[in-house]
C-alpha positions as CSV (number, residue, x, y, z in Angstrom):
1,X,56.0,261.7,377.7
2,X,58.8,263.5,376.0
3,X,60.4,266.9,377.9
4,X,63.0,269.0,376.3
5,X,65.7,270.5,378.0
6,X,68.3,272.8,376.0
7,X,71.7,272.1,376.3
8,X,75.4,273.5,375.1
9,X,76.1,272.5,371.0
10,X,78.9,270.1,372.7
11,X,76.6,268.6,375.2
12,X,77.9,264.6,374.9
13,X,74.3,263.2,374.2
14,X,73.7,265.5,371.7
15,X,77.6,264.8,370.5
16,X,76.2,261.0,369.8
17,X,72.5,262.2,368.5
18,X,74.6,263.6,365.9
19,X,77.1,261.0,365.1
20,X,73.5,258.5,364.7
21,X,72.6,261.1,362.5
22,X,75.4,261.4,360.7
23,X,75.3,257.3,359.6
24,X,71.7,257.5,359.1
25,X,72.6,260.5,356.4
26,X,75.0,258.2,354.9
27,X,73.0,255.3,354.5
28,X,70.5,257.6,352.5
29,X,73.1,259.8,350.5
30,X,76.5,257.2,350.2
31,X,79.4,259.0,349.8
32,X,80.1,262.0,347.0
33,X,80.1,260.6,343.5
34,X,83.8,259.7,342.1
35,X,83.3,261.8,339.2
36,X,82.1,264.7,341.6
37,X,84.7,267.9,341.7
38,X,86.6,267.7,345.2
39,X,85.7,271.5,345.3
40,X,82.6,271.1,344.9
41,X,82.1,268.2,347.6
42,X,84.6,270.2,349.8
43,X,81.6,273.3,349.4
44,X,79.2,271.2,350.2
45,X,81.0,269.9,353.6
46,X,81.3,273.4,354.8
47,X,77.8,274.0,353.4
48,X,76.4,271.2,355.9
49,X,79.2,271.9,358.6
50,X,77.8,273.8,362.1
51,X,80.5,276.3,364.0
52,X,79.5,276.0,367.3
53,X,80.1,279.9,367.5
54,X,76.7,280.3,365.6
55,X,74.6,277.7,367.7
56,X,72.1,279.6,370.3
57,X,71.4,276.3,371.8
58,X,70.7,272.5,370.7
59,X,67.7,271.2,372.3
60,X,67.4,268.0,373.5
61,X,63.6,265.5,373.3
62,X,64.0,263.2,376.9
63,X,61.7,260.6,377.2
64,X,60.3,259.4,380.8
65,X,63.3,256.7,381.4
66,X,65.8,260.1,380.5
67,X,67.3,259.0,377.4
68,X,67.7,261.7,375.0
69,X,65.9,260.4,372.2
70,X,66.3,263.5,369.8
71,X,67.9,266.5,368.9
72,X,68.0,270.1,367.2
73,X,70.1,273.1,367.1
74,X,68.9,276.4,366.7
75,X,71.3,278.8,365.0
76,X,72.4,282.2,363.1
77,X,72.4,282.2,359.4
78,X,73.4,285.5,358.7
79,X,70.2,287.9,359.4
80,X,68.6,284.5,359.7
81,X,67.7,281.5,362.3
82,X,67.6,278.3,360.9
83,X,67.2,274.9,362.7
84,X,69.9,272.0,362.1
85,X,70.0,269.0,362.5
86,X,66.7,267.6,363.7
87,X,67.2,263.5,364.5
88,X,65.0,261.5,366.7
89,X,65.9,258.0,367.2
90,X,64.0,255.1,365.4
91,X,63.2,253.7,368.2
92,X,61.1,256.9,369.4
93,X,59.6,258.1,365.8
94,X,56.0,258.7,365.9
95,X,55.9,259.7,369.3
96,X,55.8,263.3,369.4
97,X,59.6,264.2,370.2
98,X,60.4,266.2,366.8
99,X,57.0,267.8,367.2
100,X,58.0,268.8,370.6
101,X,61.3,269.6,369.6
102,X,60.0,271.9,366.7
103,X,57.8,274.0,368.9
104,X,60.6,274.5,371.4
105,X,62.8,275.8,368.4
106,X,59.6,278.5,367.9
107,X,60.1,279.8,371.3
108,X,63.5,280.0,370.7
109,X,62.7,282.0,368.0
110,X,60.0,284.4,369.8
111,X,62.6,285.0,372.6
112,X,64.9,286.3,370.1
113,X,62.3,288.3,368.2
114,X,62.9,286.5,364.7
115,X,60.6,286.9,362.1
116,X,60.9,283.2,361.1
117,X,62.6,280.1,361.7
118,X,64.1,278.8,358.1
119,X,65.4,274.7,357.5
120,X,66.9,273.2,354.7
121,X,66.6,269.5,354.0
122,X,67.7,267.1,351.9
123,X,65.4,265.2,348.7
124,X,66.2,261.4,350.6
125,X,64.1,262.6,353.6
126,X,60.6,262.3,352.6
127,X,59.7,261.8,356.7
128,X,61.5,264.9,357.1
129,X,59.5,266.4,354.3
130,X,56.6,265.3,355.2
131,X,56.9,266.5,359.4
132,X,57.9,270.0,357.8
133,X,54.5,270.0,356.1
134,X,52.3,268.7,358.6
135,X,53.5,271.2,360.9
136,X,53.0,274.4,359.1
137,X,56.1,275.2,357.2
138,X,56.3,276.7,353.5
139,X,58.3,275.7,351.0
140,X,60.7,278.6,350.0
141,X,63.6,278.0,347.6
142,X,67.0,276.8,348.1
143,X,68.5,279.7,349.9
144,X,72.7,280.5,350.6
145,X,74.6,277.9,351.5
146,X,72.7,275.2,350.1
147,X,71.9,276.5,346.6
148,X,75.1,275.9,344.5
149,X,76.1,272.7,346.0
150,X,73.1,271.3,346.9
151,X,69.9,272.6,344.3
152,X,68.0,269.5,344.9
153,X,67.5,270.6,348.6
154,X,64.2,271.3,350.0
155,X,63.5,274.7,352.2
156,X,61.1,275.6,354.4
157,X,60.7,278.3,356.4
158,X,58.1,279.0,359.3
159,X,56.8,282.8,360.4
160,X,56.9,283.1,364.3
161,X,53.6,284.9,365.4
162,X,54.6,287.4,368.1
163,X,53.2,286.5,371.2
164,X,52.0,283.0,370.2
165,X,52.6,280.0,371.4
């Protein structure tokens, strides 16, 4: 049984959810190529970076012992609310939590009356890929920050039904 509770951006599990994350992401992507122009890696940083200022809340997936087991943050992209950073532990995959999570981030959504939800991901995340699909999102293109420094991206974006669940 997996609950969710939403919590502050600097709650410490979701601190450590996110530093898991963050070696998982560099087991799949290594470091920036040597060759690569330190602008252009630097973009990229603050491309993928999160200001706390923007986050609405991160949301946590608890399984029935308590542990957190996974996370998401929703936040403001411009005009726009886009999720980040959506990690469930190993350990827990195939259990529901990022399905649980994901819905939570659509009432999130509803409450603040957005049109959709929008996610970017990256092309060494065919799970993620494939979660984003089986749950109902479209495929948009690369949008702002991603597209310069990151074309090879994948987008999604999900239309929030007023009123639904």
């Amino acid at each position: 049984m997996i609950t969710i509770e939403r919590v502050a951006w600097d709650d410490p599990r979701a601190v450590e959810l996110r530093a898991r994350m963050d070696e998982e992401m560099h087991e799949r992507y290594g470091a920036a190529p040597r060759d690569e122009d330190p602008a252009v890696t630097a973009e990229r940083d603050r491309a993928l970076a999160v200001d706390p200022s923007t986050v609405i809340t991160s949301l946590l997936a608890v399984d029935e012992d308590g542990a957190a087991v996974g996370h998401i943050a929703v936040r403001r992209l411009g005009d726009e609310v886009e999720l980040k950073r959506l990690i469930v532990l190993s350990s827990a995959r195939g259990k529901g939590a990022a399905t649980a999570l994901l819905d939570e981030c659509e009432r999130v959504g509803r409450e603040l009356g957005a049109a959709r939800l929008v996610l970017q991901t990256g092309d060494r995340q065919p799970d993620a890929v494939a979660l984003y699909r089986k749950t109902g999102w479209r495929a948009i293109p690369v949008y702002e920050p991603y597209a310069a420094t990151m074309p090879w991206s994948f987008c999604f974006d999900k239309p929030l039904e007023p009123g639904a669940r």
